[in-house]
Structures are given as structure tokens and as C-alpha cells.
C-alpha positions as CSV (number, residue, x, y, z in Angstrom):
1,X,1.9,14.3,-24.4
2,X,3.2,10.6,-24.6
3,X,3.7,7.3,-21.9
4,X,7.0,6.3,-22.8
5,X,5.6,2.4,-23.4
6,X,9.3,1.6,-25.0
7,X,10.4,1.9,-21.1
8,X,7.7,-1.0,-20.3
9,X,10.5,-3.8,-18.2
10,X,13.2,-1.4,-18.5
11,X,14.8,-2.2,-15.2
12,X,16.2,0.6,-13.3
13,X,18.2,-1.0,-9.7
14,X,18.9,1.2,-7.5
15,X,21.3,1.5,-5.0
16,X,21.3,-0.8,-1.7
17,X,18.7,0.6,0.7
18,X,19.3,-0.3,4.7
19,X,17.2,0.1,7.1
20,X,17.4,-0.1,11.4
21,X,15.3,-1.8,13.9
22,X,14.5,1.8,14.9
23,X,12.8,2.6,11.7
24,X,11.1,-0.7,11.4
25,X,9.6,0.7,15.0
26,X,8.7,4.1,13.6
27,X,6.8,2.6,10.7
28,X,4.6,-0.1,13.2
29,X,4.3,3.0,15.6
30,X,2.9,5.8,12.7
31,X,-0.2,2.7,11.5
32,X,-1.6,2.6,14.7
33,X,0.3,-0.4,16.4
34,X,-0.1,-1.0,19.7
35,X,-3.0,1.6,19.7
36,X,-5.6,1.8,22.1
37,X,-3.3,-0.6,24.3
38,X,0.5,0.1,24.3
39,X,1.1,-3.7,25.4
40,X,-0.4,-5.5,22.8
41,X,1.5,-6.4,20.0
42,X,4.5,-5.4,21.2
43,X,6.7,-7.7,18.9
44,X,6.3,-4.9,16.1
45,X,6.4,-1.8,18.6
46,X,9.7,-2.5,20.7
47,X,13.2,-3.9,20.7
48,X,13.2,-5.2,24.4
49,X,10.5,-7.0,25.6
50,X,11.3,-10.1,27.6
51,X,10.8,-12.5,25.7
52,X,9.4,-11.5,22.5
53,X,11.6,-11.7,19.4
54,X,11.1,-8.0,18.0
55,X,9.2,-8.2,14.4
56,X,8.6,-5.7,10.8
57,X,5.3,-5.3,10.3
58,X,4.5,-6.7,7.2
59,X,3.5,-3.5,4.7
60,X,7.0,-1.8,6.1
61,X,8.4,-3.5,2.9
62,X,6.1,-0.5,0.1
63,X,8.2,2.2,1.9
64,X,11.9,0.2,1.7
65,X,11.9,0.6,-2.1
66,X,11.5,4.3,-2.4
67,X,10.4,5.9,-5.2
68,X,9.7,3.8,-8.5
69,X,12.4,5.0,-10.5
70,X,12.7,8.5,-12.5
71,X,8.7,10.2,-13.6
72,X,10.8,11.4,-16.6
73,X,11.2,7.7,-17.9
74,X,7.4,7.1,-17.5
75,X,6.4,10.2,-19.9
76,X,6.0,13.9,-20.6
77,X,2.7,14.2,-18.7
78,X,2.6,16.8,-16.3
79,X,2.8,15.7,-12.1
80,X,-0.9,17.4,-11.4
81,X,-2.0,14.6,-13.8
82,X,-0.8,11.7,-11.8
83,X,-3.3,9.7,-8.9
84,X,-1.8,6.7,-6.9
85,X,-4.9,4.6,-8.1
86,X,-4.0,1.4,-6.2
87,X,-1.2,-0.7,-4.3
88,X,-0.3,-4.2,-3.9
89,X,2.5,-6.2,-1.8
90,X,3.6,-9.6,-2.3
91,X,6.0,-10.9,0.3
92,X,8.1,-14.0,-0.7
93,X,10.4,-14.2,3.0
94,X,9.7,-13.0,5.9
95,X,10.9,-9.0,6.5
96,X,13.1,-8.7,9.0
97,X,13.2,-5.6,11.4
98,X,16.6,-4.4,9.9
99,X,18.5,-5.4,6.9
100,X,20.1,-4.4,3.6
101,X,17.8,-4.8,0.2
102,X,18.1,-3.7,-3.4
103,X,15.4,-2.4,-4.9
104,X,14.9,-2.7,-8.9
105,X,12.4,-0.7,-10.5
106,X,10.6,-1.1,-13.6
107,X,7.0,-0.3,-15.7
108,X,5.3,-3.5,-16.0
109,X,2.0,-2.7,-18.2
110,X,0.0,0.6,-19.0
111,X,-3.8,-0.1,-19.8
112,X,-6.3,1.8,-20.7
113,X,-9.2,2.6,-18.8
114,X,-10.8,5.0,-21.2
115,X,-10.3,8.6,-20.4
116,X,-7.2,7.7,-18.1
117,X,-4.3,5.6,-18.5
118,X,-3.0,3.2,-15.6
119,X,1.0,2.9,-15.2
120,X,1.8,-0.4,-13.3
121,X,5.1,0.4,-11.6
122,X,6.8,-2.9,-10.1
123,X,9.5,-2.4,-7.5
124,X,11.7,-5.5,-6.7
125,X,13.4,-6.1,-3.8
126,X,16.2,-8.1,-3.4
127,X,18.1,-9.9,-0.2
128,X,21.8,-9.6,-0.5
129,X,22.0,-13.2,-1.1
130,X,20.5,-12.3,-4.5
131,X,17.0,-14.2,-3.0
132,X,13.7,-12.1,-3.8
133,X,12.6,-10.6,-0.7
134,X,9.3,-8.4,-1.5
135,X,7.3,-7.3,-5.1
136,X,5.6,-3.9,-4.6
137,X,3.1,-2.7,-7.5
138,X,1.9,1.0,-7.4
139,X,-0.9,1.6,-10.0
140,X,-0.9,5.5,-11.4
141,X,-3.8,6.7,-13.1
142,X,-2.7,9.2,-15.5
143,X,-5.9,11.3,-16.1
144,X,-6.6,12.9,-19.7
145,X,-4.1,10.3,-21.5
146,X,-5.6,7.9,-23.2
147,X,-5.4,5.2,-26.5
148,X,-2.7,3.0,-24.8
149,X,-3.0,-0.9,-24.6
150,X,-5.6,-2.8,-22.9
151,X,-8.5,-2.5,-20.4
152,X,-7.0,-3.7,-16.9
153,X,-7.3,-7.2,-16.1
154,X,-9.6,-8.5,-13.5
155,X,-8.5,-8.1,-10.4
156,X,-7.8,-11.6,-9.1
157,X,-9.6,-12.8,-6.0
158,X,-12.1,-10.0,-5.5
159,X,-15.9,-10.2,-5.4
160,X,-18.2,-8.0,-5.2
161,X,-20.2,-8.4,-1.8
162,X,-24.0,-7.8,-0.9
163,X,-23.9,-9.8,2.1
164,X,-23.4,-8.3,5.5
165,X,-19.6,-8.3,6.6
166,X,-17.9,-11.2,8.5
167,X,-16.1,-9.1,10.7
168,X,-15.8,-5.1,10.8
169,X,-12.9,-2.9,12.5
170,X,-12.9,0.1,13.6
171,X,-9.2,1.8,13.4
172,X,-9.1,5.3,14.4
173,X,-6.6,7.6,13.1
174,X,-4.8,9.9,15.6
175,X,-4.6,13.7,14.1
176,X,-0.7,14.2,14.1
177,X,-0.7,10.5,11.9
178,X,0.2,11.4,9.0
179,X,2.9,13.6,10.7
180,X,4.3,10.7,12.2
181,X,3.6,8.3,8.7
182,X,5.8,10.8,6.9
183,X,8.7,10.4,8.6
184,X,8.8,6.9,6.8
185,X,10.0,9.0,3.7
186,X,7.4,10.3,2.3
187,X,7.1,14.6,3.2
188,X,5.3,15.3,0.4
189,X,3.6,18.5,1.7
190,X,0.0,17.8,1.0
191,X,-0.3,15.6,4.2
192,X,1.7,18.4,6.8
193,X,1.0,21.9,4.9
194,X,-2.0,23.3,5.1
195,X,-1.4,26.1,2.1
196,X,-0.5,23.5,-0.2
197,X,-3.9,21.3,1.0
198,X,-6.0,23.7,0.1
199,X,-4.4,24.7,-3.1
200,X,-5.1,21.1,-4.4
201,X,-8.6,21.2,-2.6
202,X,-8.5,20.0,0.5
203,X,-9.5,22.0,3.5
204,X,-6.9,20.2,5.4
205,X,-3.9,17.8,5.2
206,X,-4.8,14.6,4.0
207,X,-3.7,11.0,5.2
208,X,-1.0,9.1,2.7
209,X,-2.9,6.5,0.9
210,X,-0.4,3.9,1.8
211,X,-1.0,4.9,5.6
212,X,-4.4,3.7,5.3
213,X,-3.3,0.9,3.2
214,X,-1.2,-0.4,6.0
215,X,-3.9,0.1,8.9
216,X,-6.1,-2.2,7.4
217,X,-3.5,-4.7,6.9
218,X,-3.4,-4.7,10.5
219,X,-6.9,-4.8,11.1
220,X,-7.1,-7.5,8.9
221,X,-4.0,-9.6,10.9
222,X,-5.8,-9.0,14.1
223,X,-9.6,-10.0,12.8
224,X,-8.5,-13.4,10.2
225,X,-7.8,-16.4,11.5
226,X,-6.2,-17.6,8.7
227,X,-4.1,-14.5,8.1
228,X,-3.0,-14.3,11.5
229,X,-2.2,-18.0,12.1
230,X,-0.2,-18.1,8.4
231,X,1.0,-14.8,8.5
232,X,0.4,-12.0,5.5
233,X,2.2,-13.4,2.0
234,X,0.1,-10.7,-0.6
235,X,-2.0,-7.7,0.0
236,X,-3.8,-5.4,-2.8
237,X,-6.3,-2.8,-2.8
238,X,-7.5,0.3,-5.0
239,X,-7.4,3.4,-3.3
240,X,-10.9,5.5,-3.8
241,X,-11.1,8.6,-1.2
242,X,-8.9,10.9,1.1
243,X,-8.8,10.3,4.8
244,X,-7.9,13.3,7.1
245,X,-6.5,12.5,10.3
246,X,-8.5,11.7,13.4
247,X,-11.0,10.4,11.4
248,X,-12.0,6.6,11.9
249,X,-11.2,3.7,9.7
250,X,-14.2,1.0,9.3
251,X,-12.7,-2.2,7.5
252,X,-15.4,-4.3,6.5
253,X,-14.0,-8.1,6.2
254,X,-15.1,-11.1,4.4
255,X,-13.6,-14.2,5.1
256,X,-12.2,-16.3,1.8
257,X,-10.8,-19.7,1.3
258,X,-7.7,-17.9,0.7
259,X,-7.8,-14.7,3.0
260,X,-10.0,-12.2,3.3
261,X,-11.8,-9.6,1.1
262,X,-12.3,-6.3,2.4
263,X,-13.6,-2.7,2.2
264,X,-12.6,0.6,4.3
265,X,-15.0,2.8,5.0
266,X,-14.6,6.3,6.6
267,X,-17.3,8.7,7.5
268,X,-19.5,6.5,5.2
269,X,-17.7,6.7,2.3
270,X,-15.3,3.9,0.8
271,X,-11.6,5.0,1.0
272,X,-10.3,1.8,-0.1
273,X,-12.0,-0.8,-2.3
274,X,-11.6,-3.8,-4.2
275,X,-9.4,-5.3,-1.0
276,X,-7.9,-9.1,-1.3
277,X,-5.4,-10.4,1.3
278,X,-3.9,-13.5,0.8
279,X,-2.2,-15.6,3.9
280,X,0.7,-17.2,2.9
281,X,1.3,-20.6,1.4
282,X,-2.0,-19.5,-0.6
283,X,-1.8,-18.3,-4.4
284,X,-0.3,-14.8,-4.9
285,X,-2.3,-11.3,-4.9
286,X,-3.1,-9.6,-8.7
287,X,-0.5,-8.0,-10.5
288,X,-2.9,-5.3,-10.8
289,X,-4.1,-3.4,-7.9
290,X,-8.1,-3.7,-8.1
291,X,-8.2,-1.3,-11.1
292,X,-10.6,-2.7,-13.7
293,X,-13.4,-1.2,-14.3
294,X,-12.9,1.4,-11.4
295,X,-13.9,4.6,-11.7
296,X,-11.0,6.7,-10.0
């Protein structure tokens, strides 16, 4: 079996992706928005409050690009060999709560992390004016493959904390969430079916990664003073354990000159680690999600 490293900034656009106020709701509503209090932040939740110019919650723009172009371009490995390893979001405008974006696709490194390779898939998008509106990067760890380029670079921005936490969160998950998070576009069945849970391993339906992702992106815009003040331009993280809904998110923050640095916990154990936000007007996230050195 082979990564197809010839393909590396092959771009791949796709066609014109539109989205509605509606959906931009959805998405705020399925991360927890305007949850334990229906009132507060209501820019991102409704369409009609006196007032209040309605908003897009920042992380909306991962799910606008859908998929990262065709597997079969990547390689012949097999699907069961693929782990979304980590995310990260650089915003370069301001998303607005309905609109008309391109996305372009393309494989922007593959390292090596020993027995796993790591595909860095970059998704683009682009305002119709031609201006760049958002860079996504997905990191996949393809496990067994190995041999291919370098180690991953350091993550830029993160350190490694033994002091207590400036601030913690606690975000908890309702049980139908990632029943309501799929409806952003993602139905793969391992977070709705329970046969196809279990036949991966799970005893039950697990939360999507990125629905995790986005909640402590909101914790972290409610807790930051900078960050809330300057608004969210980059956001990065590597993802490290399975949430199942209803269980409670615990995001551990650390201010920076820059941002913050944080850490979700859940039931003790870290679900998401290696965590940099950045607000903007600051320097942009890593190209790579919080990889190196991890042991996925």
C-alpha cells in the first residue's frame, strides 16, 4: 500500500458551496450555543432579535468545505486505517451567516511519525470576489504506513503546562448532540447507529471530533479576554479520545500573549490536546495540527 505523495498541492476546487442563515443557526445551536441560558448569546442562535445583528459562529467555516477532495487521490490504504488526528482553522474575514464560498482542496505535507503516517489535507475557501475567506487543515493519521517524509513540525504556539489552569469550563454535552451536530453534513453512522458503534468498539455512538472541537472554541470566546474582545482569527488542536454524548467537557485554559492554550478534559481523560487559539490581528495558528511527537 502506497500515499500517493505525487498528489502533494494538487489542487482539486470544487464546486460553489452556499449556505443559509438557517444552517449557520443549526450549526451554533448543535455546539451548545446559548446552552444553559437560551438568551445569551443570541447573535449566533437567532435571526430576529431586536437589535442584535445575527452572527456565524466562528468554527461553522471546517464544515462549509466538505469533504477534502477524493480518498482515492490520497492512496490505496484501506478506510479502517484512517484517524482524524487533528484540526486547525485559520479565518482571514469575518464568516458571515449566509453566503456563497469555493472551496479548493489539496494535500499539503505527509510526515512521518514512525509507525503511522500523517496526511495534512488543506481546504481553501474562497469569497466570490476571489478574496480568501477561511484555511481549514485536517490531519489523518494513516496507521501501519510508514517511511514517508519528515517527523511533523512543532506545533507552533503550544507549551506544555504544569502550572494550574487560568481558567477552566465546564461544557456539557446534551445526549441527542451529536444527532443534532450531524445534520451539519456529516451522518457518518458511528455517531447515530448503535450496531455500527459497537462493531468499531464503542459501546455507544460517539461525539464527532470536530463537535468537540467547536465547543471549546466557544468556551474559549466566552472565558479570553483577548479572544473575545479581538474575535477568533486561528484555532488548532490534536484530537486524543472519544466523547459520548451527555458527558461533560472540562477545557482547561491558559492565557498567552497571543491567545490562549488549552486542554479538554472529559471524565478525566484528555479528549483534546495540544490546544492554541489565536485572536485575531495576532500571528496565525500551525500548519500542522498539534501532531509532533503525539502518540495517537
Amino acid at each position: 500500500m502506497a500515499i500517493y505523495t505525487q498528489n502533494i498541492g494538487k489542487v482539486v476546487e470544487g464546486e460553489p458551496v452556499t449556505w443559509t442563515g438557517d444552517q449557520a443557526l443549526l450549526y451554533a445551536l448543535s455546539i451548545g450555543v446559548g446552552r444553559p441560558d437560551s438568551t445569551d448569546r443570541i447573535a449566533y442562535t437567532t435571526e430576529n432579535s431586536a437589535g442584535i445583528e445575527q452572527r456565524a459562529f466562528p468554527t461553522f467555516a471546517v464544515v462549509l468545505g466538505g469533504s477534502s477532495g477524493s480518498l482515492a487521490d490520497l492512496g490505496d490504504f484501506r478506510l479502517h486505517q484512517i484517524l482524524h488526528g487533528g484540526q486547525s482553522l485559520t479565518l482571514h474575514q469575518e464568516l458571515q451567516p449566509a453566503g456563497t464560498a469555493t472551496p479548493r482542496h489539496f494535500m499539503s505535507a505527509v510526515y512521518d511519525q514512525g509507525q503511522n503516517a500523517i496526511i495534512e489535507l488543506t481546504t481553501e475557501l474562497v469569497d466570490p470576489a476571489g478574496q480568501l475567506m477561511a484555511t481549514s487543515i485536517t490531519s489523518m493519521v494513516i496507521r501501519g504506513e510508514n517511511g514517508y517524509g519528515p517527523r511533523p513540525p512543532i506545533a507552533l504556539g503550544w507549551v506544555d503546562r504544569q502550572e494550574p489552569a487560568d481558567k477552566i469550563v465546564q461544557s456539557p454535552t446534551s445526549t441527542d448532540q451529536a444527532l443534532l451536530y450531524r445534520l451539519n453534513g456529516d451522518k457518518n453512522p458511528l455517531h447515530s447507529d448503535p450496531a455500527m458503534a459497537q462493531k468499531i468498539g464503542f459501546e455507544r455512538p460517539i461525539l464527532h471530533g470536530l463537535c468537540t472541537y467547536a465547543m471549546a472554541a466557544e468556551a474559549l470566546l466566552r472565558s479570553v479576554d483577548q479572544l473575545a474582545e479581538k474575535g477568533l482569527g486561528s484555532i488548532s488542536a490534536r484530537f486524543a479520545a472519544p466523547v459520548i454524548p451527555g458527558q461533560t467537557l472540562t477545557t482547561h485554559i491558559w492565557n498567552t500573549t497571543e491567545g490562549a492554550n488549552f486542554q479538554v478534559l472529559c471524565e478525566g481523560k484528555v479528549v483534546l490536546d495540544r490546544g492554541v487559539a489565536i485572536a485575531i490581528g495576532n500571528r496565525a495558528a500551525s500548519t500542522t495540527p498539534a501532531l509532533d511527537n503525539a502518540k495517537v
